[in-house]
N, C-alpha and C positions, 0 to 999 in steps of 0.2 A: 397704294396708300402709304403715307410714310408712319411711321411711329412716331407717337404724339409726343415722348422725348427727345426724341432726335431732332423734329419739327420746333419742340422750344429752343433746343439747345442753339438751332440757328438763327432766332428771332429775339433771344433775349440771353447772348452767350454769357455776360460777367453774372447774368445772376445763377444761373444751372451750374458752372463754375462754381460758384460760392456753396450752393447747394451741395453737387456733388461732393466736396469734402463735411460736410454735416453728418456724423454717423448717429442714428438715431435709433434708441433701444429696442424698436420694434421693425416687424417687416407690414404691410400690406396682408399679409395672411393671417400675422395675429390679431387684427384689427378690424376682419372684414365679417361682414354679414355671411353667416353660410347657411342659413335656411332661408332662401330665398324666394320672394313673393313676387311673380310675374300676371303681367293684365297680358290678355291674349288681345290684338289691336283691333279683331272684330268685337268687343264686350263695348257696351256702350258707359257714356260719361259715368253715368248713377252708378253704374258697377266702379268705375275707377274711384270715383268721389268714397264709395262705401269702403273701399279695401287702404285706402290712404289714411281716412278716418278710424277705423278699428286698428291697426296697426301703428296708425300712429308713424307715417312715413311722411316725407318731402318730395320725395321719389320713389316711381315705378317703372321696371322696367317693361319693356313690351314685344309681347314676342311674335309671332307668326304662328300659322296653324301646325310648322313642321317643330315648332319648339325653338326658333332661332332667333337671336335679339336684333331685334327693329329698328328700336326708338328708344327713349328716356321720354317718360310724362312728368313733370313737376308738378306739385300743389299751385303755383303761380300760372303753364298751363291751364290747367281747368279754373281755376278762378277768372282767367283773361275768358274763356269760351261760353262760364256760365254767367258774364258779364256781358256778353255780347248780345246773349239770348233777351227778346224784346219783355220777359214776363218775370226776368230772376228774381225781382223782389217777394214774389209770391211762390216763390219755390219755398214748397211745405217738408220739414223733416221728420221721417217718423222713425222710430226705434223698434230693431226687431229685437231677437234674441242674443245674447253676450257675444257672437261673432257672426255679427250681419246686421246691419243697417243699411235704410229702405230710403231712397231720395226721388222723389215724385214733384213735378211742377202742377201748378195748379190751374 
């Protein structure tokens, strides 16, 4: 697999170029999420829907039962899935306690 910079670098070179000289005040490290929140890829929707919503994310990542990254879920994902489903409009939300909420269809 190649590295996703090196992969732009040859698909769009004038602009990675342009980039590459941009020194910008921070790294990736100072900027990144370190307590991080994983869906394990067997938990179902209503578990992903609750931990996106309490969190307050766009993104989850998802892991495997050995702890190792899968996938990326978006809010856009589960919206497309629970959009597909024949009954969404009657999907009832209930409210648990301040870190856990409960999503049930009806």
């Amino acid at each position: 697999m190649n590295h996703p910079i090196e992969s732009s670098r040859a698909r769009h070179p004038n602009i990675t170029n342009e980039l590459s000289d941009v020194k910008l005040p921070v790294t990736v490290a100072d900027i990144m999420t370190r307590d991080v929140v994983t869906v394990s890829q067997d938990r179902t929707l209503a578990d992903a829907i609750a931990l996106i919503a309490v969190h307050r994310f766009h993104h989850l990542i998802v892991t495997n039962a050995d702890g190792k990254l899968v996938g990326i879920l978006s809010d856009r994902d589960l919206l497309a899935a629970v959009a597909r489903k024949p009954n969404w409009q009657t999907c009832e939300v209930t409210q648990g306690n301040d870190d856990q909420s409960g999503y049930r269809s009806s």
